[in-house]
C-alpha positions in Angstrom: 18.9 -8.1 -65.7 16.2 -9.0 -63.2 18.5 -12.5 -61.8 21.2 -9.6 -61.3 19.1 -6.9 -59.4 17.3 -10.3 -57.5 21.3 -11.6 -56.5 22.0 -8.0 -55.6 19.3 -7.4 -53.7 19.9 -10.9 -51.8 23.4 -9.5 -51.0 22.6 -6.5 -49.5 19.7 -8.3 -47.6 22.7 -11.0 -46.4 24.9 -7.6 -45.8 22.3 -6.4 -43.6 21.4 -9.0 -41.1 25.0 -9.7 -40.6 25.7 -6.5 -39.4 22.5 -6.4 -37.4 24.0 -9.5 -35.7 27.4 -8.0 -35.1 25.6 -4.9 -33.8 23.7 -7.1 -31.7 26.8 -9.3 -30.3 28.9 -6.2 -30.1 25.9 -4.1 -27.9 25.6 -7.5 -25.7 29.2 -8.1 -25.1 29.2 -4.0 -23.7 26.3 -4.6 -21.6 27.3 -7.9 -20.3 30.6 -6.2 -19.5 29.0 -3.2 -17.8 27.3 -5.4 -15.7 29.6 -7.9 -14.5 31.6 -5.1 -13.5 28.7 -3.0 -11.6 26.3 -5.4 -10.7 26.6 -6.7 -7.1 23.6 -9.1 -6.4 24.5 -12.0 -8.7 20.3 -13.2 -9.6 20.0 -9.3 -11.2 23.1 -9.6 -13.0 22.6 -12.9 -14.5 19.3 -12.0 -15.2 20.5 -8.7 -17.1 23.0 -10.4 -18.8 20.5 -13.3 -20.1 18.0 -10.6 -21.4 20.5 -8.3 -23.3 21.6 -11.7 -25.2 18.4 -13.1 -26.0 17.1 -9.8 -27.1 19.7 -7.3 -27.4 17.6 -4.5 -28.7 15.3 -4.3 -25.7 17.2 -5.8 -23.3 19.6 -2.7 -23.8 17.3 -0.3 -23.7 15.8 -1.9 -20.5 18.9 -1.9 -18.8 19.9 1.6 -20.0 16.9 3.0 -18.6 16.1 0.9 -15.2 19.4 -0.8 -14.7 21.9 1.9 -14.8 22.5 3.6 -11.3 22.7 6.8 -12.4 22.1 8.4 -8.4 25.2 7.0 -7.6 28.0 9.1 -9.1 26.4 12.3 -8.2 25.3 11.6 -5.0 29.2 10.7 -4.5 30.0 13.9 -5.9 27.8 15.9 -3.6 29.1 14.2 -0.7 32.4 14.8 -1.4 32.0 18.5 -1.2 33.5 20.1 2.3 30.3 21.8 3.0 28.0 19.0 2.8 30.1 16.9 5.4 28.7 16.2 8.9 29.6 18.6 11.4 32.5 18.0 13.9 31.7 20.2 16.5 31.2 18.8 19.9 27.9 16.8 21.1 26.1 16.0 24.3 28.6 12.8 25.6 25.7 9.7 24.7 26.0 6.3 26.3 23.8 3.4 25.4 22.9 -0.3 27.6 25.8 -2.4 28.3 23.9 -5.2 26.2 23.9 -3.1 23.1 27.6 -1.7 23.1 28.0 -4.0 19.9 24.8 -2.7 18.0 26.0 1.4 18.7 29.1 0.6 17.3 28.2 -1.6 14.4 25.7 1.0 13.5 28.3 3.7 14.1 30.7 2.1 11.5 27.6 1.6 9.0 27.1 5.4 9.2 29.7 7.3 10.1 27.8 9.0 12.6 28.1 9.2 16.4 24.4 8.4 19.1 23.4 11.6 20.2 22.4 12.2 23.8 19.5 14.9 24.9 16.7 14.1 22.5 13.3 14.4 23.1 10.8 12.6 21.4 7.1 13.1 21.3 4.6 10.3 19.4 1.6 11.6 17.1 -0.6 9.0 15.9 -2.0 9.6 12.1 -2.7 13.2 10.5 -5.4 14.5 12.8 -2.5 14.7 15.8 0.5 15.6 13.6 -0.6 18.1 11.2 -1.9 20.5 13.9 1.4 20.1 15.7 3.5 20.6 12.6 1.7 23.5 11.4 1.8 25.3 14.4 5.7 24.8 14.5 6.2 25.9 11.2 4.1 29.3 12.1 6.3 29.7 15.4 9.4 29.4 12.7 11.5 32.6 12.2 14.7 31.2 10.8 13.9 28.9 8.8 11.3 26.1 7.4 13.2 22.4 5.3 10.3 20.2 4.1 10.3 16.9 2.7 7.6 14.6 1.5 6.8 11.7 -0.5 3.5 12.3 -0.8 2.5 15.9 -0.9 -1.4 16.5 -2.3 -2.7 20.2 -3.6 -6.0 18.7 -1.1 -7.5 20.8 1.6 -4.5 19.9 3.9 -2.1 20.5 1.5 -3.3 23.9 0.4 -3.0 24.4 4.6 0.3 23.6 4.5 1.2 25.8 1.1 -0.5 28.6 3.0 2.1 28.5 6.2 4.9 27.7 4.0 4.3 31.0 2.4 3.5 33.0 5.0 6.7 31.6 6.9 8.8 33.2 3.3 6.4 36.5 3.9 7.7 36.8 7.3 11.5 36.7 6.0 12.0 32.8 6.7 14.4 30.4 4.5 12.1 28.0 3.0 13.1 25.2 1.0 10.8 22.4 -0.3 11.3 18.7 -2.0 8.5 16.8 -3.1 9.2 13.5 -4.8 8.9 13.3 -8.5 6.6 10.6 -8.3 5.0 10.1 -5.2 3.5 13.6 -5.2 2.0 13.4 -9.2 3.2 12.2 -11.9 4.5 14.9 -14.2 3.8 18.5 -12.6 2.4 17.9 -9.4 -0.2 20.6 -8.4 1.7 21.5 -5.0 4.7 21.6 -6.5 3.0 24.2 -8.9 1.0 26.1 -6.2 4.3 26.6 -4.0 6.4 28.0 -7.4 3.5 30.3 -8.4 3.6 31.6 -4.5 7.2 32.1 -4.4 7.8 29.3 -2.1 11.5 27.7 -3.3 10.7 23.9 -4.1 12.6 21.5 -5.6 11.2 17.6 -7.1 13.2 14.9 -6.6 14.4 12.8 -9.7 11.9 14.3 -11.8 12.4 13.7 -15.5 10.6 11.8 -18.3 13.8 11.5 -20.0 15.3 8.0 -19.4 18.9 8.8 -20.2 18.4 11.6 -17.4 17.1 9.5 -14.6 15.1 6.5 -13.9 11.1 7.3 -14.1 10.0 5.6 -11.6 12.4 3.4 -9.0 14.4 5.8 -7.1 12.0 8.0 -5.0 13.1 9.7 -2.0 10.5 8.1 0.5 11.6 10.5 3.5 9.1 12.5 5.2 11.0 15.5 6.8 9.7 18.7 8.5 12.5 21.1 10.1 11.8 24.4 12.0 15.1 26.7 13.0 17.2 23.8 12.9 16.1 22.7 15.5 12.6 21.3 15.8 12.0 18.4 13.3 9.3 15.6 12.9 9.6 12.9 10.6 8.4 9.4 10.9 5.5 8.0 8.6 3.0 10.7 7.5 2.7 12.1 4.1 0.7 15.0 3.1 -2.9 14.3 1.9 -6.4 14.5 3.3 -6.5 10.3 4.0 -4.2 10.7 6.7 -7.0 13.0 8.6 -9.0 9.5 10.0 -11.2 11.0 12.5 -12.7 13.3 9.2 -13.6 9.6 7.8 -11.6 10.0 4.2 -12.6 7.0 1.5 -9.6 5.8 2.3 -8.2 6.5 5.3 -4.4 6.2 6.4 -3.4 5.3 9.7 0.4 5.9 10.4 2.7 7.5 13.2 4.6 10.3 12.8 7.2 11.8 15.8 9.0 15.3 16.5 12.0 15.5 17.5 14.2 17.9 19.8 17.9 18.2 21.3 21.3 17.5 19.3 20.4 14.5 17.1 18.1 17.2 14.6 21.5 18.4 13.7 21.6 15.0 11.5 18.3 15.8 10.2 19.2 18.5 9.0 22.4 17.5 7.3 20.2 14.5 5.6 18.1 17.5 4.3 21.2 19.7 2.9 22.4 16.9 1.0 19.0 16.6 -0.8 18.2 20.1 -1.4 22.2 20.3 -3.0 21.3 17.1 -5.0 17.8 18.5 -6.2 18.9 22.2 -6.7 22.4 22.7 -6.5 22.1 25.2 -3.9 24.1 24.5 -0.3 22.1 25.5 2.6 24.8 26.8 5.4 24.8 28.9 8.6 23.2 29.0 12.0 19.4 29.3 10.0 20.1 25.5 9.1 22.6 24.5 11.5 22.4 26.1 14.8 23.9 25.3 18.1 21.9 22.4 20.1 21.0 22.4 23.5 19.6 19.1 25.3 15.7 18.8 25.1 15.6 15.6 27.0 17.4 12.4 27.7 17.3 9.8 24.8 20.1 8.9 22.8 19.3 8.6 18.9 21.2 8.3 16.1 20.0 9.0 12.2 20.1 6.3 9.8 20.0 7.6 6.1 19.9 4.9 3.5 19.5 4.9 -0.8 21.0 3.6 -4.0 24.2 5.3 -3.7 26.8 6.3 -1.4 24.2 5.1 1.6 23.2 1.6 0.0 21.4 -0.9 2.1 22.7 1.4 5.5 19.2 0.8 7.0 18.8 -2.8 5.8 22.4 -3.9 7.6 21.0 -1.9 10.8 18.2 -4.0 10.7 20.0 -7.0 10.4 22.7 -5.9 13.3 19.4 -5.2 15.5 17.9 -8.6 15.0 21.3 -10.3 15.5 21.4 -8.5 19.3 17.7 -9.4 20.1 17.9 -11.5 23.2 14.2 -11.7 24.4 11.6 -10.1 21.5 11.6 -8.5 18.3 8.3 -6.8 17.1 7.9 -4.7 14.0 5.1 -3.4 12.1 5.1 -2.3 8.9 2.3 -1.5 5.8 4.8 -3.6 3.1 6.2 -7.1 4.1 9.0 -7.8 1.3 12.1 -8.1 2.9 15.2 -10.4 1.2 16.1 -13.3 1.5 19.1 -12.5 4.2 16.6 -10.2 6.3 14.1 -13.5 6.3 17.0 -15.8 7.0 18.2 -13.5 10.3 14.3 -14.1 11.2 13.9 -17.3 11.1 17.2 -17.6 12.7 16.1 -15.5 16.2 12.6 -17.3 16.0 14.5 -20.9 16.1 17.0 -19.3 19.2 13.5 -18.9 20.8 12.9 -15.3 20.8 9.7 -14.1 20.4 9.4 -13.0 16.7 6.1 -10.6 15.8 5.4 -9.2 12.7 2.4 -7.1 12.0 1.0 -6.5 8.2 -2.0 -5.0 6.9 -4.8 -7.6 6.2 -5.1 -5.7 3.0 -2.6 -2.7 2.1 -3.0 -0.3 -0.9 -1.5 -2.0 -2.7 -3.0 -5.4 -3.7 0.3 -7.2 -5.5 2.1 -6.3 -2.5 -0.4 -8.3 -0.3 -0.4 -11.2 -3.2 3.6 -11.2 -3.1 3.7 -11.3 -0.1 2.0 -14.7 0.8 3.8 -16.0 -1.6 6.9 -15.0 0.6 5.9 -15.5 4.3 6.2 -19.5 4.2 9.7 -20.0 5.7 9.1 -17.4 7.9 5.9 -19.5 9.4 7.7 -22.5 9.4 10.5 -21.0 11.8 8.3 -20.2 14.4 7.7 -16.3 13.5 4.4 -15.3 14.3 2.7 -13.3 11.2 -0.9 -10.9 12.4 -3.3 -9.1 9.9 -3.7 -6.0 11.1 -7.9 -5.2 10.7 -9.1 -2.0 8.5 -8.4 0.7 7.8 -4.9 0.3 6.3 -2.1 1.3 9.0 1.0 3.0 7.3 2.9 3.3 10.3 7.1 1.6 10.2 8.2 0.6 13.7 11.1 -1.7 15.3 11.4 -2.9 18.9 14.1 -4.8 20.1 13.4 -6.6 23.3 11.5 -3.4 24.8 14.5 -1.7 25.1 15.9 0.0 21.3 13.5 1.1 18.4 13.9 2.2 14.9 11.5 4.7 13.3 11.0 6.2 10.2 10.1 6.4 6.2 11.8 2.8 5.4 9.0 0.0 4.8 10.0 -3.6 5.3 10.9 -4.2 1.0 13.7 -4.3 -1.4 12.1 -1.0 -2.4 13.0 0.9 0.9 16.0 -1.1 1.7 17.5 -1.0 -1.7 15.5 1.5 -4.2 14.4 4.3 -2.3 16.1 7.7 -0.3 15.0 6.7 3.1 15.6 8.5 6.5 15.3 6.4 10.0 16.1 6.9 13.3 17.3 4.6 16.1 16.5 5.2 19.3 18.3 4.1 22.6 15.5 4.3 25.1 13.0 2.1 26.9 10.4 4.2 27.5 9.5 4.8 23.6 10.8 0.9 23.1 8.1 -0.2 25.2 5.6 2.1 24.1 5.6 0.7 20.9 6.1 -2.7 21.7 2.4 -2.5 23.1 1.2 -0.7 20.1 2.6 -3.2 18.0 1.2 -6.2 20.6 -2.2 -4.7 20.4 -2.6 -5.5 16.8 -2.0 -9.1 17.5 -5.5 -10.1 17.1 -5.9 -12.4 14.0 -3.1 -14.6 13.3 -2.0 -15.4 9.5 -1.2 -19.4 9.6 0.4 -22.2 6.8 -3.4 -23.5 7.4 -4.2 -20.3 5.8 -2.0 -20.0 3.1 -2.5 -23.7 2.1 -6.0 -22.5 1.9 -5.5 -20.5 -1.1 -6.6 -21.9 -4.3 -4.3 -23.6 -6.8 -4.6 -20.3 -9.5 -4.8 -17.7 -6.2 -1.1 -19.4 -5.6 0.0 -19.2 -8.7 -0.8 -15.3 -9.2 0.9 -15.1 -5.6 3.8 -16.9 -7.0 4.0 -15.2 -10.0 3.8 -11.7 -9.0 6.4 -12.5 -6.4 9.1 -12.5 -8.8 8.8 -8.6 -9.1 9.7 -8.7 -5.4 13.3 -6.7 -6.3 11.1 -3.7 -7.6 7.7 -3.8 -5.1 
């Protein structure tokens, strides 16, 4: 009796792992499948597939929660709705230099969207400038009030902000409100909480801790959007917290530049906005509170660059690369995260080797200290090729900005990294104008103080490389 129940029990034990294995070929044959047929960069999907085979378990449920694009298909959806297409009705007539016909109607093609004449654009550098400037316009509101931030604190500032926010819905303004899932606290963020208990209508963006739902924590909408009547808006760099306040000497202060924006073009602000408040809430904002008429404010032509992992994919990443392509003299850009790929280096290198003057300005040391290890560990061709590399000194400078031989410039949310370019909702701006081209040019030329060198990186101990090296490898998802 006991050899019996001991063969039986061998059986069933035999039984079992074979159809664990076929469960295991059977769930790596649909995931392998799934990916060749979705995946476009060919080093994630061979990557994907390799984990799901030699663990098919958790290399399922990895890809089921980080490597599915969920955004995609309702984003789609959304856009396809009437009401949440772009506007046809007439615009100020925009021409742009001879010299960058090609760039307005590469960019044109990427986005589907027209350069905008009669913009005005005013520059605030870091919280202590902006925050009095957007406060004030969201107390002159009476229409209506769209805000979007990345970073939104329930700090001193923030509880500012919560406080004209509702008094702009006392006084009979729309008010809507996205803060990021994420960025702005983890689970519940207090502001988000503080607006809901005041009556203040605000949505977070891809917020659930349910995997099957939406990815946790790639995906953020990284925009930083302020709209007043439809027709004031500021945008640019600055999040909501009391670090951004310098002059009040924080712990950690934030530099960063942030820019308001008048005339025809904030009717593509605006849209960006709709689109996000429909994907967060399901609610379509329409009419002349959102989308008035436009009149001129001034006499740059801009254009609004919306980019993210769906419908938008990689829009601000190909701009980028059509800008550096029509450089004929200088290209200067400063941003706090220095990650780009491997085709954005390449187009680098390229314009340094043709002999124009290539800049790049990066914090010494960022918030984010893997960032600043990966990114040594990344900078080597681009040093070899003759672009120059500067550490910006403390404290930390959060500011994005792109100048294009003194003459075109592209501001916004989107960092230089796979997370901005590929990952994240993003929101720029390019700008047609020489005035604000040269403007920041200098700014970005002032911080060429201390130069980063191969002499310097060589430097670097053996296991200081290897860490660099190592944590470089996460570059898709930093």
């Amino acid at each position: 009796m006991e050899e019996i129940l001991t063969r039986w029990l061998g059986q069933t034990a035999a039984i079992r792992t074979d159809l664990i294995a076929a469960f295991g070929l059977a769930v790596s044959l649909c995931v392998s499948i799934h990916v060749l047929l979705r995946k476009r960069v060919v080093g994630a999907a061979m990557a994907w597939i390799g984990l799901v085979w030699l663990s098919p378990v958790f290399g399922t449920a990895l890809y089921l929660t980080f490597g599915i694009n969920r955004v995609e298909r309702r984003a789609r959806k959304l856009k396809r709705r009437p009401s949440l297409q772009y506007d046809e009705t007439p615009q100020a007539p925009a021409t742009v230099p001879e010299a960058y016909a090609p760039l307005d109607r590469a960019v044109r093609t990427i986005t589907g969207l027209p350069t905008v004449a009669g913009t005005g654009i005013t520059v605030f550098r870091n919280g202590d400038e902006a925050y009095p400037a957007m406060l004030a316009a969201i107390q002159q509101a009476r229409r209506s009030v769209a805000l979007s931030s990345f970073i939104f604190l329930d700090d001193e500032i923030g509880q500012t902000f919560i406080a004209a926010l509702k008094q702009a819905v006392d006084r009979g303004c729309e008010v809507r409100v996205i803060l990021d899932g994420i960025g702005s606290g983890y689970f519940f963020p207090a502001a988000w909480r503080r607006l809901r208990r005041l009556g203040v209508p605000a949505g977070l963006f891809m917020h659930s801790v349910l995997p099957w739902r939406m990815p946790f924590l790639n995906l953020r909408t990284h925009k930083k959007l302020l709209i007043l009547d439809g027709c004031i808006a500021f945008t640019g760099g600055v999040n909501i917290s009391d670090g951004n306040r310098v002059e009040r000497k924080p712990s950690f202060p934030i530099r960063d530049t942030h820019f308001r924006i008048e005339g025809p073009v904030v009717e593509q602000l605006a849209q960006a906005f709709i689109v996000d408040w429909a994907f967060v809430s399901g609610e379509e904002l329409e009419g002349a509170a959102w989308l008035p008429p436009l009149a001129p404010a001034g006499d740059i032509t801009a254009r609004v660059v919306t980019s993210g992992p769906d419908a938008d994919i990689e829009k601000i990443a190909t701009v980028v690369l059509q800008a550096i392509a029509c450089a004929r003299r200088s290209i200067r850009l400063t941003t706090p995260y220095f990650l780009p790929n491997d085709i954005i280096v390449g187009a680098l290198c390229l314009a340094a080797t043709r002999g124009i003057e290539v800049d790049v300005v990066i914090p010494r040391r960022s918030d984010h200290r893997i960032v600043d290890w990966a990114t040594r560990a990344h900078i080597d061709p681009l040093l070899e090729s003759g672009v120059r590399i500067w550490l910006d000194e403390p404290p930390f400078d959060h500011s994005k900005a792109l100048s294009i031989d003194r003459e075109w410039c592209f501001i916004g949310s989107a960092n230089w990294d796979s997370r901005s370019f590929r990952l994240n909702f993003e929101l720029n701006v390019e700008v047609y104008d020489a005035a604000l081209a040269r403007r920041l040019d200098t700014f970005i030329q002032g911080k060429c103080e201390t130069r980063l060198t191969q002499a310097d990186l060589a430097a670097r101990s053996h296991p200081v490389r290897l860490r660099d090296a190592a944590v470089r490898l996460l570059l898709p998802y930093l």
